[in-house]
C-alpha positions in Angstrom: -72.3 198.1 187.5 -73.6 194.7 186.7 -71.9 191.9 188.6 -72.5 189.3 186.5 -68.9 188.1 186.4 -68.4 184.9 188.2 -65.9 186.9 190.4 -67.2 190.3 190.3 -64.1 192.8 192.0 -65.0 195.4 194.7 -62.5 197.7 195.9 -63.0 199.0 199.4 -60.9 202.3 200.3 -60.1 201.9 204.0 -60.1 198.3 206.0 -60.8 199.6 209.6 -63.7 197.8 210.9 -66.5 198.4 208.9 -64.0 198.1 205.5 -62.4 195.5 207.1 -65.4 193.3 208.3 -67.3 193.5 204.4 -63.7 193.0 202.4 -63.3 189.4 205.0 -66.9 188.9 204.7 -67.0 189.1 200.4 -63.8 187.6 199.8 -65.1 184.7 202.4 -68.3 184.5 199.9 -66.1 183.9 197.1 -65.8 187.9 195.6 -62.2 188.9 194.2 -61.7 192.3 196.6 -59.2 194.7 196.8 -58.1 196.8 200.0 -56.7 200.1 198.8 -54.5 201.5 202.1 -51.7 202.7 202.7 -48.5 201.1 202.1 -47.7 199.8 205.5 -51.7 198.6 205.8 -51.5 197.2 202.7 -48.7 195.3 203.5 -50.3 193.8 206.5 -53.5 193.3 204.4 -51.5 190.9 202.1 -51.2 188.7 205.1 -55.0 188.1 205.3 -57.7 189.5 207.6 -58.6 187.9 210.6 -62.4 187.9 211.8 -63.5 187.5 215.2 -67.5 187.7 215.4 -70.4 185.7 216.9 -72.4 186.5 214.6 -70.1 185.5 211.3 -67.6 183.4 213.1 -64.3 183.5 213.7 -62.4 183.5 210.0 -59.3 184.6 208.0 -60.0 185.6 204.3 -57.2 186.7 201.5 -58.0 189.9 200.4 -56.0 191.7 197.5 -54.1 194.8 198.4 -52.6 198.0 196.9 -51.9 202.1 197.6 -54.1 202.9 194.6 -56.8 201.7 191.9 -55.0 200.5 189.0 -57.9 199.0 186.9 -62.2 198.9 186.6 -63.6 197.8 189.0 -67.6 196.7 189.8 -68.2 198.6 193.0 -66.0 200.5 195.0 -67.0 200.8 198.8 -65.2 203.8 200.4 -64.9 202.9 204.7 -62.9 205.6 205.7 -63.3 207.9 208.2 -64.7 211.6 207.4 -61.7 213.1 209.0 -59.0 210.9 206.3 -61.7 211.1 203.3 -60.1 213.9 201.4 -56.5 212.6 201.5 -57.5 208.6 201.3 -59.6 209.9 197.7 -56.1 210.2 196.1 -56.5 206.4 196.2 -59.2 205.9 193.9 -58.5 208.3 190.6 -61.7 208.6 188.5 -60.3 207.5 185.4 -59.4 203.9 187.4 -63.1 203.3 188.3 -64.8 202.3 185.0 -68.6 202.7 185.5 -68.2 201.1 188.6 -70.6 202.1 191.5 -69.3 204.0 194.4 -70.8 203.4 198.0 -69.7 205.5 201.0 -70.2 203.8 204.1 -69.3 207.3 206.2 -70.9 208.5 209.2 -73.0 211.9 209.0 -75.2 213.3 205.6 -72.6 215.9 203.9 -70.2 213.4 202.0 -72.5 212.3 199.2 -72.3 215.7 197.7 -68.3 215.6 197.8 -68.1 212.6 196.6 -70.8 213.4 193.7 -68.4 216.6 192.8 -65.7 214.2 192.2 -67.2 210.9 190.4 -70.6 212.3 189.0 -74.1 211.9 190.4 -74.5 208.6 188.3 -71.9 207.2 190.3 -72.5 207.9 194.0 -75.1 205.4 195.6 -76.1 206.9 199.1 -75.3 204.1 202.0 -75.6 203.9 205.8 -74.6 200.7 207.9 -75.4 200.0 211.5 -72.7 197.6 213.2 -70.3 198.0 215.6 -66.9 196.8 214.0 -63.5 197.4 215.2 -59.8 196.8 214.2 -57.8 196.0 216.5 -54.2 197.1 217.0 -51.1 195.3 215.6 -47.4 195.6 214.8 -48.0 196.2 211.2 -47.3 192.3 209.6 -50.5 190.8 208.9 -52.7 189.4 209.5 -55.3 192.5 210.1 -57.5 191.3 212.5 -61.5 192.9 212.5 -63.3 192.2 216.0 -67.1 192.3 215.0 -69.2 193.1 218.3 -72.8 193.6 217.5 -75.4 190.7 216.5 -75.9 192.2 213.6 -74.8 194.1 210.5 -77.6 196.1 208.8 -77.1 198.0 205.3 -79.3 200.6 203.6 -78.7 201.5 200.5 -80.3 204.6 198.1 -79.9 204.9 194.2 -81.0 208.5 193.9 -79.3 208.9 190.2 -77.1 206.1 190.1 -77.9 202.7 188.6 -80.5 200.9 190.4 -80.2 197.4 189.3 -76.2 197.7 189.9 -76.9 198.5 193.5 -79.7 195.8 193.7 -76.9 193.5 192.7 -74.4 194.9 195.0 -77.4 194.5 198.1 -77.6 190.6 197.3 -73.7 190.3 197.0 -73.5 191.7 200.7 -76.5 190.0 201.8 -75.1 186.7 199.9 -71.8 187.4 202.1 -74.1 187.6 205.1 -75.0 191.4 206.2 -78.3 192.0 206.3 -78.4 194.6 203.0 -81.9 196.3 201.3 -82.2 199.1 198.5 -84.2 201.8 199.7 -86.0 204.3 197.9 -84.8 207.4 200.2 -81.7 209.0 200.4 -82.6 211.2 202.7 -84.3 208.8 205.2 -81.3 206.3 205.0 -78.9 209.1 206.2 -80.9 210.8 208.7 -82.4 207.0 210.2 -78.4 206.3 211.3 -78.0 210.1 211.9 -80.6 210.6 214.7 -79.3 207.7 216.5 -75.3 208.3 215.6 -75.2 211.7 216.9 -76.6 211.0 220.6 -74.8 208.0 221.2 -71.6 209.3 219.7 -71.8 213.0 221.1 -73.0 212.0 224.8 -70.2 208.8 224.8 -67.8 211.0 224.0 -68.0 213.9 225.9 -68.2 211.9 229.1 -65.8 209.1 228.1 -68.9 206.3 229.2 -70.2 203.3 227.5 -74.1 203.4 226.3 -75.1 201.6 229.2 -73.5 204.3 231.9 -74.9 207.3 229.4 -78.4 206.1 229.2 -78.4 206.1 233.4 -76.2 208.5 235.1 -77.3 211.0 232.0 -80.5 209.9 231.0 -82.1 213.5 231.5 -79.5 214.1 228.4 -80.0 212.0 226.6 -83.8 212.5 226.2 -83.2 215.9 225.3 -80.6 215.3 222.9 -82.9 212.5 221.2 -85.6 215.1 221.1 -83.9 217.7 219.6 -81.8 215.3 217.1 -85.5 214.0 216.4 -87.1 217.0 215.4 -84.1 218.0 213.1 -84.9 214.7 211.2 -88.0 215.4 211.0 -87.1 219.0 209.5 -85.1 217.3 207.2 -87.8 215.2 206.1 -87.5 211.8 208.0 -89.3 211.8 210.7 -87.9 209.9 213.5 -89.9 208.8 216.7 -87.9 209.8 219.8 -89.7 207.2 222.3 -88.6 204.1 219.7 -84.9 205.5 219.7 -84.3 205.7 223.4 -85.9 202.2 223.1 -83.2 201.0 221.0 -80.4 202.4 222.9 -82.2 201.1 226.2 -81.6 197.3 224.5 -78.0 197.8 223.1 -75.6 196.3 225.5 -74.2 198.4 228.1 -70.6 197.9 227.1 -71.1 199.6 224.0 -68.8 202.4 222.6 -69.4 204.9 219.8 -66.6 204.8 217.6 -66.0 208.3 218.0 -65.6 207.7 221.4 -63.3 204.9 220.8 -61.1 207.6 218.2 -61.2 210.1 221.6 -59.7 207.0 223.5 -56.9 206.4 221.1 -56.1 210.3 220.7 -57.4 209.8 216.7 -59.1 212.6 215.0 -62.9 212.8 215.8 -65.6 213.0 213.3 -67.1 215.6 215.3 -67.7 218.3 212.6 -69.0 215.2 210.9 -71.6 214.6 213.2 -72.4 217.3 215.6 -71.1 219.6 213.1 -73.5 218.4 210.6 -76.5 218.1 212.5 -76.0 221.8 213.6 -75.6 222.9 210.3 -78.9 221.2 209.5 -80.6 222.7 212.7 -79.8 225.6 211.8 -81.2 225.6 207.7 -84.2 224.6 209.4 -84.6 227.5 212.8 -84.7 223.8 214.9 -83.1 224.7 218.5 -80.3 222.4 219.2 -78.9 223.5 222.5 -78.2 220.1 224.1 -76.5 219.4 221.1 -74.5 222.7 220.5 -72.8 222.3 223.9 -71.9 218.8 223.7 -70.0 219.9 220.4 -68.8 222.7 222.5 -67.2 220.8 224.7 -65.9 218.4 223.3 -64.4 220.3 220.9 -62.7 222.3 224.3 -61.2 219.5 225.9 -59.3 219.0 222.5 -61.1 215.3 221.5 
């Protein structure tokens, strides 16, 4: 992927909020994109999206829309959630993709492999983005409207054996659209950074149904241990992660704050719990770290059927 075209085209498969946010945000900095959805989302997608953000402003963008790739494009950025990725694949036939780039913005550390399986290592560029991005509901006629909540919108992404300079490109279009976006040199450490902060926040949320602020006080002796133990499977898994600078940053997010799995729990949606606490089990276990903190939240949250 180059993107030397005057209108370079990026797909994005799934327009919640994070595919939402970037399709509004690129079309906005003047990038032909197209939303691949379902037929009633795509419908509604044809109307525009709406954006509603301090940080970018409130905006609509026109955004292209279909039920499937139907030509090469330069990047295609896959936004949906682990628990739809199988199915919402169907939408993006490897034939269609050229030697475009493919980015999965997906919570968790499993999916590159899956997707590698399917497009080939040379396609599949490693990518982990911290915001917290929501769609809200509607009555299906557009416009979609994205509510963007946090005061920033960070992006890591990691080559490993895809084309470097196409994803260096790719980090100034984003950046250019205004996320903050960097090529890193780690795969590994770009997953496992959002991991070891994902998995607390998402896995304590959740099981008690409490925003950050209420987690990090009524279950602060928790949350310390689930840091810890999330920490030192990082660090197995060769990022090492300092426990005392993550409660910091959850200690300076706003109290209101929801994890989005928590917000999937609320709205009876499928939770990417095998995603996450499934995942960082799995690695805890590879590695003989003790997880118990962690193994019981999954427990029970996985009882009370969320």
């Amino acid at each position: 992927m180059t993107l030397t075209t005057s209108r370079p085209t990026v797909a994005i498969l799934g327009a919640g909020g994070v595919g939402g946010l970037l399709a509004a945000l690129l079309s906005r900095s003047g990038h032909r994109v197209v939303c691949l959805a379902r037929e009633a989302t795509a419908d509604a997608l044809r109307g525009g999206i709406e954006v509603r953000s301090r940080r970018f402003g409130d905006f609509r963008a026109v955004v292209e829309a279909d039920t499937e790739l139907r030509e090469p494009v330069d990047a295609c950025l896959i936004t949906v959630k682990h628990t739809t990725l199988d199915a919402a694949l169907t939408r993006v036939p490897p034939a269609a993709l050229g030697d475009a780039l493919v980015v999965p913005f997906l919570n968790g550390v499993e999916h590159p492999a899956t997707l590698r399986a399917r497009y080939g290592a040379d396609r599949v560029a490693a990518a982990a983005i911290r915001v917290e991005s929501t769609r809200l509901p509607s009555a299906g006629t557009g416009p979609v409207v994205i509510e963007h909540g946090s005061p920033f919108a960070e992006i890591d992404l990691a080559a490993g054996t895809a084309d470097r300079a196409g994803l260096e490109a790719l980090a100034k279009a984003l950046s250019e659209a205004g996320a903050t976006a960097r090529v890193v040199p780690d795969e590994t450490r770009a997953l496992w950074e959002k991991m070891s902060f994902l998995a607390p926040f998402a896995l304590l949320t959740t099981r008690y149904g409490l925003p950050l602020g209420e987690v990090r006080t009524r279950h602060r002796e928790e949350l310390e241990g689930l840091v810890a133990e999330t920490a030192a499977v990082s660090r197995a898994c060769g990022c090492p992660v300092d426990p005392a600078a993550a409660l910091a940053r959850y200690d300076a997010f706003p109290p209101e704050t929801k994890s989005s799995m928590q917000r999937d729990a609320e709205a009876g949606r499928p939770l990417e719990l095998d995603a996450i606490g499934g995942a960082l089990l799995r690695a805890a276990d590879r590695h003989g770290v003790p997880a118990p903190v962690a193994a019981r939240l999954v427990r029970e949250i996985a009882a009370a059927g969320q």
